[in-house]
Kinemage of the C-alpha trace (Angstrom):
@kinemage 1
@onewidth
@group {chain A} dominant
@subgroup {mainchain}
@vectorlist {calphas} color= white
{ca unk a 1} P 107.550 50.522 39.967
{ca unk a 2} L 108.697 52.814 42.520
{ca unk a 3} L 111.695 54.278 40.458
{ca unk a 4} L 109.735 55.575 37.378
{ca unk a 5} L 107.048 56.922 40.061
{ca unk a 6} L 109.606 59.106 41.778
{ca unk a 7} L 110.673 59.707 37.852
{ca unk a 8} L 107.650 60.893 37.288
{ca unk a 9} L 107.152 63.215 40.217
{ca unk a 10} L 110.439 64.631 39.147
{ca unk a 11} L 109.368 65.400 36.005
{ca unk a 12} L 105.946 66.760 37.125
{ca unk a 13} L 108.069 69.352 39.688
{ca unk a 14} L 110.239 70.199 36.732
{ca unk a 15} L 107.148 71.469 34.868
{ca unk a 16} L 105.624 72.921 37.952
{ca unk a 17} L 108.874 74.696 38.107
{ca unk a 18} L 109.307 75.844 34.781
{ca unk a 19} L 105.647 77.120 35.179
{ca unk a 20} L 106.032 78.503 37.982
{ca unk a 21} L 109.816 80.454 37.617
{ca unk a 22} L 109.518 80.524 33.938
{ca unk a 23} L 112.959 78.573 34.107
{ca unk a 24} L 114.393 75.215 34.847
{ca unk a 25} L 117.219 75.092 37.696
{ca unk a 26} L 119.333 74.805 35.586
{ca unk a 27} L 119.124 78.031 34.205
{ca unk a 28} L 118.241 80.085 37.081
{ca unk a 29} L 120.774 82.441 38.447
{ca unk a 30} L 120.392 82.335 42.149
{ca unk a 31} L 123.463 82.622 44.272
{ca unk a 32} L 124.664 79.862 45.586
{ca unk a 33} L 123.869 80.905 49.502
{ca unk a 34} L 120.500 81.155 47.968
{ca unk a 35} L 119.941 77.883 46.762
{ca unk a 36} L 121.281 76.565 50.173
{ca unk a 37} L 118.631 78.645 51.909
{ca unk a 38} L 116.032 77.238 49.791
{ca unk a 39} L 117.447 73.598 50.572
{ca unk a 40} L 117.556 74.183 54.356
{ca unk a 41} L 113.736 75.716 54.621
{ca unk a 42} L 112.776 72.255 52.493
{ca unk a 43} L 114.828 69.858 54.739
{ca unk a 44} L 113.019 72.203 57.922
{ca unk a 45} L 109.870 71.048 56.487
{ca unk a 46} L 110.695 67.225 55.789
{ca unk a 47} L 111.204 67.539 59.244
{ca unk a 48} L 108.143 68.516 60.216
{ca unk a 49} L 105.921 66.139 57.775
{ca unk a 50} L 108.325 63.400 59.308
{ca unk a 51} L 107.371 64.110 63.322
{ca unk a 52} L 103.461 64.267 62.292
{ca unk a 53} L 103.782 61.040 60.795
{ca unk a 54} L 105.481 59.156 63.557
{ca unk a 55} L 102.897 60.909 65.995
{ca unk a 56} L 99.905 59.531 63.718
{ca unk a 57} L 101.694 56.036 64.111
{ca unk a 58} L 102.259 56.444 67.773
{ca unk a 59} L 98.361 57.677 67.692
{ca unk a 60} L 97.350 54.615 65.907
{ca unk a 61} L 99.533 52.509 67.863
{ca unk a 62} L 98.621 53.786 71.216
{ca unk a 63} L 94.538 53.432 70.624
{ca unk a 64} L 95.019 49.835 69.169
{ca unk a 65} L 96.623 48.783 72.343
């Protein structure tokens, strides 16, 4: 099932977390601006992963044809 898969990863990143930080998010104190930062730099890479993907496609496509 997809949803307890992405369950799963999320529980896997909380202990990653936790092992990494020593703290859930919870818990941790950042500032606000902080955790907005740390949102934007993730959503910069999404990006990224997201335009080599539809290039591979496009790759794939292209050769096929």
């Amino acid at each position: 099932m997809i949803e307890a898969s992405v369950i799963q990863d999320i529980k896997d990143r909380q202990q990653l977390g936790i092992a990494k930080y020593g703290t859930t998010l919870e818990n941790n104190p950042l500032p606000l601006r902080d955790w907005l930062e740390h949102q934007y730099f993730e959503l910069l890479d999404a990006a990224l992963y997201c335009k080599r993907a539809i290039k591979e496609i496009d790759d794939a496509q292209a050769k096929s044809n």
